[in-house]
Structures are given as C-alpha cells and as structure tokens.
C-alpha positions as CSV (number, residue, x, y, z in Angstrom):
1,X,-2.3,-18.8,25.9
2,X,-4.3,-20.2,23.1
3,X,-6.8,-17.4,22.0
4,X,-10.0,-17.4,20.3
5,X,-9.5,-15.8,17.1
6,X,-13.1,-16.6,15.7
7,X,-14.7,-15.2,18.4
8,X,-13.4,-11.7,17.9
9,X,-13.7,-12.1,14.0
10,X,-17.7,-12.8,14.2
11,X,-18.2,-9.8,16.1
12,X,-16.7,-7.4,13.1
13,X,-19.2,-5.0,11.7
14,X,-20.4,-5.8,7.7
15,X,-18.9,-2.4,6.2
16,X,-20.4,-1.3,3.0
17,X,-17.9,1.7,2.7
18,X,-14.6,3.0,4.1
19,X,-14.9,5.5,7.0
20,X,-13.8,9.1,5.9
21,X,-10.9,10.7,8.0
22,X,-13.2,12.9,9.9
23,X,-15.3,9.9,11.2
24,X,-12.4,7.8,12.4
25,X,-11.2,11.3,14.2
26,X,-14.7,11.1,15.9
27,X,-14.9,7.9,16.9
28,X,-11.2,8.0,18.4
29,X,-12.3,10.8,20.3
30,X,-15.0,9.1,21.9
31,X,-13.4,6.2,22.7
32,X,-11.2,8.0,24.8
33,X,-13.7,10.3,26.7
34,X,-15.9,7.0,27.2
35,X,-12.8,4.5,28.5
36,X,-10.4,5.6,31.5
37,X,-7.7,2.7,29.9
38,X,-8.1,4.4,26.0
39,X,-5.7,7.4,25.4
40,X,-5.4,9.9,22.8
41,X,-1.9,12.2,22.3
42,X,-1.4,14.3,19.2
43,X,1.4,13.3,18.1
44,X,2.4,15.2,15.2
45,X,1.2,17.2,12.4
46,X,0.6,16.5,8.7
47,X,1.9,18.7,6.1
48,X,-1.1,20.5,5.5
49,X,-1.3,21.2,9.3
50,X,-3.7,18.5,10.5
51,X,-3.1,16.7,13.9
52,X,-2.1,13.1,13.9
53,X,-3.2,11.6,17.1
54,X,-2.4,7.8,18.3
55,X,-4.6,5.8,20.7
56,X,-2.9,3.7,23.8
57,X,-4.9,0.8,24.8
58,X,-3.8,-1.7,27.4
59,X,-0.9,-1.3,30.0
60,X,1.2,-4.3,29.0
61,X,5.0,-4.9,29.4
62,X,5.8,-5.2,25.7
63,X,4.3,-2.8,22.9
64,X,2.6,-3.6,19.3
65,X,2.3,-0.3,17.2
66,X,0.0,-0.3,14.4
67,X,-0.7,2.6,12.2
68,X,-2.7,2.6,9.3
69,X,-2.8,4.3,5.5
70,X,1.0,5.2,5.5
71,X,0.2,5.1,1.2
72,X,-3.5,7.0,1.6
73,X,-4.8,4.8,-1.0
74,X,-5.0,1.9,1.1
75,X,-7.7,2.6,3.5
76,X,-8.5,-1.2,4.6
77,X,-6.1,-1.2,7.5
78,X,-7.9,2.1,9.1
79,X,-10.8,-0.4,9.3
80,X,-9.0,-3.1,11.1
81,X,-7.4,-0.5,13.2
82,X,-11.1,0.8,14.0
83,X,-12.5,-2.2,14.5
84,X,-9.5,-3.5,17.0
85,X,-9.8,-0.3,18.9
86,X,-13.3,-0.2,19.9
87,X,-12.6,-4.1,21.0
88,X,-10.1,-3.8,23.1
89,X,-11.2,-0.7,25.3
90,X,-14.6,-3.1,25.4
91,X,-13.1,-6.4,25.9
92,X,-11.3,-7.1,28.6
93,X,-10.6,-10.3,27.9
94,X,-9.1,-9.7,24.5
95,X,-6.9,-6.8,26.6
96,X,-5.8,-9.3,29.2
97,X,-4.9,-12.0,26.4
98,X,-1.6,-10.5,25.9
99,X,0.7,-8.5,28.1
100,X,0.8,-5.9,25.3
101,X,0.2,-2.4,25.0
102,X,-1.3,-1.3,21.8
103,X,-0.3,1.9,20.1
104,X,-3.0,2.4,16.9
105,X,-2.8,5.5,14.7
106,X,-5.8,5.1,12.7
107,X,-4.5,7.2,9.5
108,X,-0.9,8.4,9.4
109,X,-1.3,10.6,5.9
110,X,-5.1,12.2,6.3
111,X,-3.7,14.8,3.6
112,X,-3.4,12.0,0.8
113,X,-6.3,10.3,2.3
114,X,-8.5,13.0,2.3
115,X,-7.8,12.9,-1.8
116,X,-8.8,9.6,-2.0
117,X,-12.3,9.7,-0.2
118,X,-14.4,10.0,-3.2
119,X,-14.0,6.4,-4.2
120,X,-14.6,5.4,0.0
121,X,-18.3,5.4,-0.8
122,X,-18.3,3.1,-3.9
123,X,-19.2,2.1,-6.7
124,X,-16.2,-0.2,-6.0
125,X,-14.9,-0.7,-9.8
126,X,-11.9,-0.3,-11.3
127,X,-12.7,2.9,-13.1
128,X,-14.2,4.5,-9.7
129,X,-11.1,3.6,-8.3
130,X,-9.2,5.2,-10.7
131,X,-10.8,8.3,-11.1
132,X,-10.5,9.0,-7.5
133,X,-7.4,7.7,-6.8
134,X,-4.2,9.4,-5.2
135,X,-0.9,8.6,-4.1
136,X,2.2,10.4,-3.4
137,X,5.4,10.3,-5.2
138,X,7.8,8.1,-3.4
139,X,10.0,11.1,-1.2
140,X,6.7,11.9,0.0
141,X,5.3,9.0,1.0
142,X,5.4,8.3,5.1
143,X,6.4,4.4,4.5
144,X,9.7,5.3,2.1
145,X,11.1,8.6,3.5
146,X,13.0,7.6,6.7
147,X,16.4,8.7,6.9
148,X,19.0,6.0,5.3
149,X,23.0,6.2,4.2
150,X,23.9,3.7,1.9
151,X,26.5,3.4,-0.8
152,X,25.7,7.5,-2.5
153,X,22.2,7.2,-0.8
154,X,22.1,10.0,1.7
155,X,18.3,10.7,2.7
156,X,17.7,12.5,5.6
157,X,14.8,14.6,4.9
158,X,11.3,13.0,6.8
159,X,8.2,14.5,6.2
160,X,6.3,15.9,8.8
161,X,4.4,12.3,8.9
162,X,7.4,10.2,9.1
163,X,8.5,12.3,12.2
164,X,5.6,11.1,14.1
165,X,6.2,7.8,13.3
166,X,9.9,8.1,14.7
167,X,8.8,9.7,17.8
168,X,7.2,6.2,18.6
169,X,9.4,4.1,17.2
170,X,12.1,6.3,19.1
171,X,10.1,6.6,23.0
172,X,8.1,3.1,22.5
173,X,10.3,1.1,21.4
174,X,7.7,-1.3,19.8
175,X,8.4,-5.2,20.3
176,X,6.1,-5.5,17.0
177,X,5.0,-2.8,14.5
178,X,2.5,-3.8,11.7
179,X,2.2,-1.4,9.0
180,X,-1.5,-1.3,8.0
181,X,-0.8,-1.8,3.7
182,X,-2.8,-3.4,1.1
183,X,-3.1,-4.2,-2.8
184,X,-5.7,-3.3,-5.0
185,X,-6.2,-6.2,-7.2
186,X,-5.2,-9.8,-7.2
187,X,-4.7,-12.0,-3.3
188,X,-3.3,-11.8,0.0
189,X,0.2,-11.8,0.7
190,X,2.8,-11.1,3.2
191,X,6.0,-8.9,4.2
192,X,7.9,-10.0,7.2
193,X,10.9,-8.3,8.9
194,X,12.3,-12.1,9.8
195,X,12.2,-15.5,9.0
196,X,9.6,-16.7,10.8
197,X,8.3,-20.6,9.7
198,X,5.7,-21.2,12.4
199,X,3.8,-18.5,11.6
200,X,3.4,-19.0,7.7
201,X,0.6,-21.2,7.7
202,X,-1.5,-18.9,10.2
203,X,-1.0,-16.1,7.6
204,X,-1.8,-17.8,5.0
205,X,-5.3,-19.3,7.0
206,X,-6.1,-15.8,8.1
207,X,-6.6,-15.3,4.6
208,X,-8.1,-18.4,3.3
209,X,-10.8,-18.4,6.6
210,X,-11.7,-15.5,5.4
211,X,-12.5,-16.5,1.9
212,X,-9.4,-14.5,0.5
213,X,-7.7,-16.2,-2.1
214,X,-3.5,-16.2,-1.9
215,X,-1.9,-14.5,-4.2
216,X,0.5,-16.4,-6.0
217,X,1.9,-14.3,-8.8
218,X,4.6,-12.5,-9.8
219,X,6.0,-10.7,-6.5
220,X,5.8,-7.2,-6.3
221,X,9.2,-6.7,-6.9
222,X,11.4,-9.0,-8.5
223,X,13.9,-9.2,-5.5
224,X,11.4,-10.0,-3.4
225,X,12.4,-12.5,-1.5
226,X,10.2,-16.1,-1.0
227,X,10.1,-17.8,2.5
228,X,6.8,-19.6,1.7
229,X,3.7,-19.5,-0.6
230,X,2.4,-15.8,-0.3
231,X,5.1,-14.7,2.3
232,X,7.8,-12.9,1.5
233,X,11.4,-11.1,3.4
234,X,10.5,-7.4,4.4
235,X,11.8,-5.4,1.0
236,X,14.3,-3.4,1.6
237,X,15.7,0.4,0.1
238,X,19.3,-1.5,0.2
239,X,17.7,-4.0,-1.9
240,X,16.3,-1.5,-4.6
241,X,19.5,0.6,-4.8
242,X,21.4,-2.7,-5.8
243,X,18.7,-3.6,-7.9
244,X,18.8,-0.7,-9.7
245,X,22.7,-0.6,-10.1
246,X,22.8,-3.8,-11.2
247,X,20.4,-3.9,-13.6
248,X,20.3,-0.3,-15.0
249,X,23.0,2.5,-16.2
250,X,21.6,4.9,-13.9
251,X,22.6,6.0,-10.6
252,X,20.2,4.9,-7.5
253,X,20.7,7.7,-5.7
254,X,19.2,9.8,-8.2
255,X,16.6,7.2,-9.0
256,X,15.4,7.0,-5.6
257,X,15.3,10.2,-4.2
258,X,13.3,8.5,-1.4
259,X,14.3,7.2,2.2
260,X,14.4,4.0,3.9
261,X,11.2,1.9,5.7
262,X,9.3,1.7,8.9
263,X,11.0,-1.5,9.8
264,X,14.2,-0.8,9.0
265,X,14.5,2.2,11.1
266,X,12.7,1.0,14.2
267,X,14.8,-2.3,14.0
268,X,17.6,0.8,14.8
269,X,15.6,1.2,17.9
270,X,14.9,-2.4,19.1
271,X,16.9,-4.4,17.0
272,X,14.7,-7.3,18.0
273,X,11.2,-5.8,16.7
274,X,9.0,-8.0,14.4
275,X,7.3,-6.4,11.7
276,X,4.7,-7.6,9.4
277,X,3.2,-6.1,6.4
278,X,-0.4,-7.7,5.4
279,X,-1.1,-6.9,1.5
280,X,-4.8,-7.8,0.9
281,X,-6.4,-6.8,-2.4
282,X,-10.1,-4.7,-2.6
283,X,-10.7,-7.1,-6.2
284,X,-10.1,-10.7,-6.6
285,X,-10.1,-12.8,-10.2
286,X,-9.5,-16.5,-9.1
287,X,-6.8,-16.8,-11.9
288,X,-4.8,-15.1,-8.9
289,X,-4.5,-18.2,-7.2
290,X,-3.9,-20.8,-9.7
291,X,-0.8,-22.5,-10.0
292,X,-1.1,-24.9,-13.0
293,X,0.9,-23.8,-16.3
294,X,-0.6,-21.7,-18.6
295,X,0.3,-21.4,-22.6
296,X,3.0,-18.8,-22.5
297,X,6.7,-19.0,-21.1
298,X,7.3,-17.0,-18.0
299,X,10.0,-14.4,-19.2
300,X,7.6,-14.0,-22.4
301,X,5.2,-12.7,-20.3
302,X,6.9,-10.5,-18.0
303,X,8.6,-8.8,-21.1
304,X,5.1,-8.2,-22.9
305,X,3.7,-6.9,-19.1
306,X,7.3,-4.3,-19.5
307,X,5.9,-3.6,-23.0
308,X,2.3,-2.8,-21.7
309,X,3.3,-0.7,-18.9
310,X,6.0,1.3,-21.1
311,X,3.2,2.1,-23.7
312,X,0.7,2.7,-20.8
313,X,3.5,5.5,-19.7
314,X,4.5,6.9,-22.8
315,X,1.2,7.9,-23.6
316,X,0.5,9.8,-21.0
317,X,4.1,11.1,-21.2
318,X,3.4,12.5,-24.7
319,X,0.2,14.2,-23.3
320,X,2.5,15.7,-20.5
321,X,4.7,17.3,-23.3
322,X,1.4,18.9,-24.8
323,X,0.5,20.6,-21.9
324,X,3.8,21.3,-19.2
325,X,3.9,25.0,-20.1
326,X,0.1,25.6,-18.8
327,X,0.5,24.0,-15.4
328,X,1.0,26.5,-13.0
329,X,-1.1,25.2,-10.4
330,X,1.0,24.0,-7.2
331,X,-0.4,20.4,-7.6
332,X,0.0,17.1,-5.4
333,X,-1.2,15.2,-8.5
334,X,1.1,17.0,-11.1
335,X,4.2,16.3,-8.5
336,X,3.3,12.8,-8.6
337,X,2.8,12.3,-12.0
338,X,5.8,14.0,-12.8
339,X,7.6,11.3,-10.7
340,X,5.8,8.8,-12.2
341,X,7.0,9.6,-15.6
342,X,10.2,10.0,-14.5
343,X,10.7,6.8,-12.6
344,X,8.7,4.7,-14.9
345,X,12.1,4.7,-18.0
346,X,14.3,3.0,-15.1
347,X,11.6,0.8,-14.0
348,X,11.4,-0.6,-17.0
349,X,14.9,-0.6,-18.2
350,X,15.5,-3.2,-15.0
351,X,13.0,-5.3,-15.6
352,X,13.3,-5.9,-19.0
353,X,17.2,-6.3,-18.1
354,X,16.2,-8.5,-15.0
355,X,13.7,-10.7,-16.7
356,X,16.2,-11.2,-20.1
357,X,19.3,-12.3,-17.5
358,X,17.6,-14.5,-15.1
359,X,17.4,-18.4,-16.5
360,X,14.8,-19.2,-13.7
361,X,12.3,-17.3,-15.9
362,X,12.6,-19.9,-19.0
363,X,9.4,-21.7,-18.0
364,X,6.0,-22.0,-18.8
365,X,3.9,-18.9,-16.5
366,X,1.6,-20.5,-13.9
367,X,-1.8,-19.2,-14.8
368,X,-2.2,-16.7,-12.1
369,X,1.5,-15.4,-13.2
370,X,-0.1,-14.7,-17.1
371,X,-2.8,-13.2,-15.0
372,X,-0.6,-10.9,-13.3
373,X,1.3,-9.7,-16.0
374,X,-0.9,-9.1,-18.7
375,X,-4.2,-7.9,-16.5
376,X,-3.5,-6.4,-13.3
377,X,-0.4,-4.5,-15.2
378,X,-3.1,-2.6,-16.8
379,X,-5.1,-2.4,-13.7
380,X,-2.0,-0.3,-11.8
381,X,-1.1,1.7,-14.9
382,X,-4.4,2.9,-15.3
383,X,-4.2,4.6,-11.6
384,X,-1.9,7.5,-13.3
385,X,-3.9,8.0,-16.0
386,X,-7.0,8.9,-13.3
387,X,-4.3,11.0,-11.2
388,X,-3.3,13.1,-14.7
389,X,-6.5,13.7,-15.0
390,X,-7.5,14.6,-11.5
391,X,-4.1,17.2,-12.2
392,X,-5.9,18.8,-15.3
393,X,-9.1,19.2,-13.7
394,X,-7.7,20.8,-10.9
395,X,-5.3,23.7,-13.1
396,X,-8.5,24.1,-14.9
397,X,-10.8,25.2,-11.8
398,X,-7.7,27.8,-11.4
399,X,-7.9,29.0,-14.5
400,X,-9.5,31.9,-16.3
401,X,-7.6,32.3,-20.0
402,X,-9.8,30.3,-22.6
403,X,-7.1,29.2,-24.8
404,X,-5.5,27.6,-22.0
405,X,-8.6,25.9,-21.4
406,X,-9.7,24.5,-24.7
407,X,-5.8,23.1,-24.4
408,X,-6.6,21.7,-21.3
409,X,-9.9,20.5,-21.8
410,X,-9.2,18.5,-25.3
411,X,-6.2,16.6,-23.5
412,X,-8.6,15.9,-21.0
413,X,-11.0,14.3,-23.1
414,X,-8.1,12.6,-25.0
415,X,-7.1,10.9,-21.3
416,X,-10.8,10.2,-20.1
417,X,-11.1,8.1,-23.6
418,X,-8.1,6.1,-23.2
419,X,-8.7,5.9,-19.5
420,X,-12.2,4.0,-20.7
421,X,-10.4,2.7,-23.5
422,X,-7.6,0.5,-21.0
423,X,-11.1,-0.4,-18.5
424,X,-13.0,-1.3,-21.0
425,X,-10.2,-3.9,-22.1
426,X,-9.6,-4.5,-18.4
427,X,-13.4,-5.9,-17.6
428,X,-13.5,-7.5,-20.8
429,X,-11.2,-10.3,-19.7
430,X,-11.9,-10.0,-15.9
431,X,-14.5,-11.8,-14.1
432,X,-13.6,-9.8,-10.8
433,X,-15.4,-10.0,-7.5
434,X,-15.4,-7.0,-5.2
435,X,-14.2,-8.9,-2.0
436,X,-16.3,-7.3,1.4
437,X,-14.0,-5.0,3.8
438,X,-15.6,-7.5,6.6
439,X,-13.2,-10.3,5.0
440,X,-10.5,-8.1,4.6
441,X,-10.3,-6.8,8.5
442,X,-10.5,-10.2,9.3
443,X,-7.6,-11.3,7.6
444,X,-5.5,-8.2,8.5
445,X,-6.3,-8.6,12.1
446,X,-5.9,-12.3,12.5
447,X,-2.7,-11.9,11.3
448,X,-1.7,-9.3,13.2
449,X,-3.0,-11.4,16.3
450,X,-1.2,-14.1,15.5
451,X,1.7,-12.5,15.1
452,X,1.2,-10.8,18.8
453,X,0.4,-13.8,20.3
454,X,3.5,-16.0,19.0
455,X,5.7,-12.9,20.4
456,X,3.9,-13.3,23.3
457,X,5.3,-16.7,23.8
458,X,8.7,-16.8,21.9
C-alpha cells in the first residue's frame, strides 16, 4: 500500500535537546507496561555492566531491526527510534501498514553515550561539541567489531555490545536492519547493502522535504562506492583491507585491528537482508551542497586536506610524547587517542598515495568538495583534540603529586589554546546553521519507511 508519510512526520515532537540514556530507558519502560503489543527483553549487557534491552512492536511476518548509537556520538537516531516507538504502539494504523515486526534498541553503546551527554543539552557549536565529545577506538566500537576472516584478517573478538546485536541478527533473522548513524557536519547521505534504483530518489526527498541539504562532497572514504547523488554501496572491512594494501606499506591486519559490520554479518544470516545506513549531519554550511567548480583542482585539495589533518595529528602527537609517562589512569579517552595517533600515519599515507595515483582527481573541486576538504577536515580533527583533553582532565582528578600536575595542567592549557585556536579558524570561514533534531528524525525515518515499505512490496 501507498502510505502517508507526511502524516506521521507532522506529528514529531520539536526537540530542543537529545534525550539522556536514562530517559530513553524510562520511556521504553513505560511503553511496555502501558501497551499489551510493546515488548521489552534484556538482551545483553554493556561492558560496564549496564542492560541493553530491545523493544518488539508489531506481530508481522517479516522483521525490520533498528538499533540506534552503535558510535555513541551519534545520538539522532535514538530520537527517531523514540519517536517511531511511541507511534507505533499508539497507531494502529501505521502498525497495520506493513506486515512487519519492529525490533528497536534505542542505544546499543550507553557506556560511550553516557560520555557524550554533556553536549546532549546544547549549546550546539562546534567547540561544545568538541569538548564533550567521545568515541571509541575502532576494535571497540559495536558497528566494526563483528567477527570477519579475510586474507591475514582474523577478528573474532565481539564486545559485549556486538554480541547482542548477533543474538538478533542470529534468532530474528531481520528482512531489513537500519543502523541508526549520522555525521556531524556537512548533508545527508546514504549507505545501502544493495543496488537499489527505485529507492534513490525517496532518500534523497526524505532529506530535501525536510529542508536537509545533500551532501555532495568528497565520500567518506575514497572507495566508497557511488550509485547515485548522495547514495552510496554499504562500505565494507574487505574493502579497507585492500585499500590499505594497496595504497600503503603496511600490513591491514595490523592496521585494522577491528572486525567486520552489522550488515555484513547479518547478510550471513539472511542473505537476502537490506540494510541501510542514513548519515545526516547536526551542522549544515550550504557550500555542502553545491556542485559548480570552485578555483582549486580536486587532487590539490584533497592533498592540502591530508596536509591539514597530518599537522592537526602531529601536534597533539608531540603533546602525547610530553606526557605518556604520567598517564596511569585506566582511560577510555587515552585508549582512543592512542589509536587515533596510531592510525592516523597510515590514513594519511593512503590518501596522499590514493589521491596522487588516481587521474579522475585532475579536475577543478566542486565548491562543496573545497568545502569538504579544507573546513570540515578541521571540523573532525578537532574532535581528538577535545577527547585528549577530556584524557588529561580525567588523570588529573586521579592525581595527588604536584609535579605531575603542573605537567599536566600546562599541556592542558597548551591543547585548550589550539583547540580555540583551530575553532576560531573554523567559524571564521563558516556560516553554519544548527539544523533542528525535528528535521533530522524526519529524514531518518522517512527513509527507513520507505525502505520498509518497498520490501514490503518487492
């Protein structure tokens, strides 16, 4: 059937802030003492020993699984994931639409997220952002660390997290899983598990009916493969091993470290799953979405982005140096700057390698490609800097010898100051909006409608 997506769009609440972990716990729990068809089923525990339940709505044939902050910095898709749960245990309509049942986890990492609620109030800027920013190093993040063999890739070590996910993916079987992701700066964009053509333009008007911009930049990888404006193949781990080997001296394996993703292990249990991945920014600069040519040549301008982003890094590596004998404390943010830093030479290396082979590259850069790489590079470099100091902060609260702490605090300082330094030049040449969560559950939950709906029929 032909459903009315506007009418479940107008009914979404006008957020001004992002629920804390402990509020979308309480609202799942009363959905489910309130409605006989809403069910709640721990279904695994975090790391730090904190249950991970999932809500079953509806009692359809086929199932859609949705789960939500699988990188804890991304909160937007807990929202859409809130918002879709409390409609369908009211709306029977909605329920009855498709002969689906909906699996929703509304926060698959509350550990990391937890370390990330001091921006969820606001002020929503760059530099808030920033300073209260966290996300794991790649082996311990729930989207990368299922188990993969490839090539001398031999990952097999889940978290706690990505065990939960399995057991669904395992006993459900989803017909459609839609990992709940999303950018911080720049448009919306899409990852699909499968060519899919008649659903392109309904992503990309999910967006644009919400007032989203596309993003039409660089990709976020540079094997990312294009089906359409703004919609790209599903990346894959396979894909950045050979990426790496090809374009580096190093060895992937040891590169990685990390597993494989959600789709490509549920695909292992229903091959035919569709999966879709909705990327949709929190700040938007209309350069994003510009296409005419600007003044400098495309490979010109991802090199000079490499150069940005190597300096960015090596800064705060030299600060590291300073200061890796004093940190004792057993730190989430010191283990994931310490894989920053040591990712961040072979990220480069390829790139720079990638961008200096590839003859597509010898062009003029659209305008919102320029924009990508020399602004919202700094943007995403200057998360680390607000994580290394989130690290420092917390060895010092542990911390009772004063040398150790006039070390400490001076690098601090040095950090904060470079930290305003890099936002300062950031705002200077942005003229960034702050785009409202309304529009951005909107877009993330058309899409995902769509998606059910064309499976519904196909």
């Amino acid at each position: 059937m032909k459903f009315n997506y506007q009418s479940i769009v107008n009914k979404i609440t006008d957020y001004d802030r992002f629920l804390s972990i402990d509020e979308l716990k309480e609202s799942s729990r009363k959905l489910a003492d309130e409605y006989s068809h809403v069910s709640i089923e721990k279904i695994g525990k975090s790391r730090n020993g904190e249950p991970i339940d999932a809500l079953t709505v509806g009692a359809g044939e086929k199932t859609a699984f949705l789960f939500a902050m699988p990188h804890p910095n991304e909160p937007i898709g807990s929202m859409t994931i809130e918002f879709l749960a409390n409609e369908l245990a009211k709306n029977e309509e909605l329920r009855e639409a498709f002969n689906f049942t909906f699996v929703l986890i509304k926060c698959i990492d509350p550990d990391g997220a937890r370390l990330n609620e001091g921006w969820f109030d606001g002020p929503f800027t760059p530099l808030n952002y920033a300073r209260n920013f966290y996300r794991p190093p790649g082996f311990q993040q729930v989207e990368w660390t299922f188990p993969i063999e490839y090539k001398e890739l031999n990952f097999d070590a889940p978290i706690p997290e990505t065990q939960a996910l399995m057991k669904i993916f395992d006993n459900k079987k989803p017909d459609f899983a839609y990992s709940l992701h999303n950018a911080g700066f720049g448009g919306a964009y899409y990852y699909i598990s499968d060519p899919c053509e008649p659903l392109y333009e309904k992503y990309r008007r999910a967006a644009t009916n919400a007032g989203i911009p596309l993003h039409l930049g660089e990709p976020e990888m540079p094997y990312a493969e294009a089906l359409s404006d703004a919609v790209y193949k599903m990346p894959t781990t396979v894909e950045s091993y050979d990426y790496i080997e090809e374009y580096t001296d190093r060895n992937p394996a040891e590169v990685l470290r990390s597993g494989t993703g959600s789709t490509d292990y549920g695909k292992r249990a229903n091959k035919d799953m569709f999966s879709l991945v909705c990327e949709v920014p929190y700040f938007y600069d209309s350069r994003i979405e510009n296409h005419e040519e600007s003044d400098v040549n495309r490979r010109e301008a991802i090199l000079d982005s490499v150069k940005l982003s190597k300096k960015m890094y090596g800064y705060l590596e030299d600060r590291y140096d300073e200061i890796e004998d004093l940190l004792k404390v057993d730190s989430k943010f010191k283990e994931a700057i310490q894989e920053n830093l040591r990712t961040a030479s072979y990220l480069h290396q390829s790139k720079k390698s990638w961008a200096e082979q590839n003859n597509k590259l010898d062009r003029p850069a659209t305008v919102s490609q320029k924009f990508d790489n020399y602004v919202i590079t700094r943007f995403y470099r200057m998360l680390s800097f607000g994580m290394f100091i989130r690290m420092l902060e917390q060895e010092l609260e542990n911390t009772e010898d004063n040398k150790k702490i006039d070390k400490l605090t001076s690098i601090k300082s040095q950090v904060e100051e470079k930290l305003e330094e890099h936002n300062d030049k950031l705002t200077s040449s942005l003229n960034y909006e702050v785009i409202p969560i309304k529009k951005l559950v909107a877009t993330q939950l058309v899409s995902g409608l769509a998606s059910i709906e064309y499976l519904e029929n196909n």
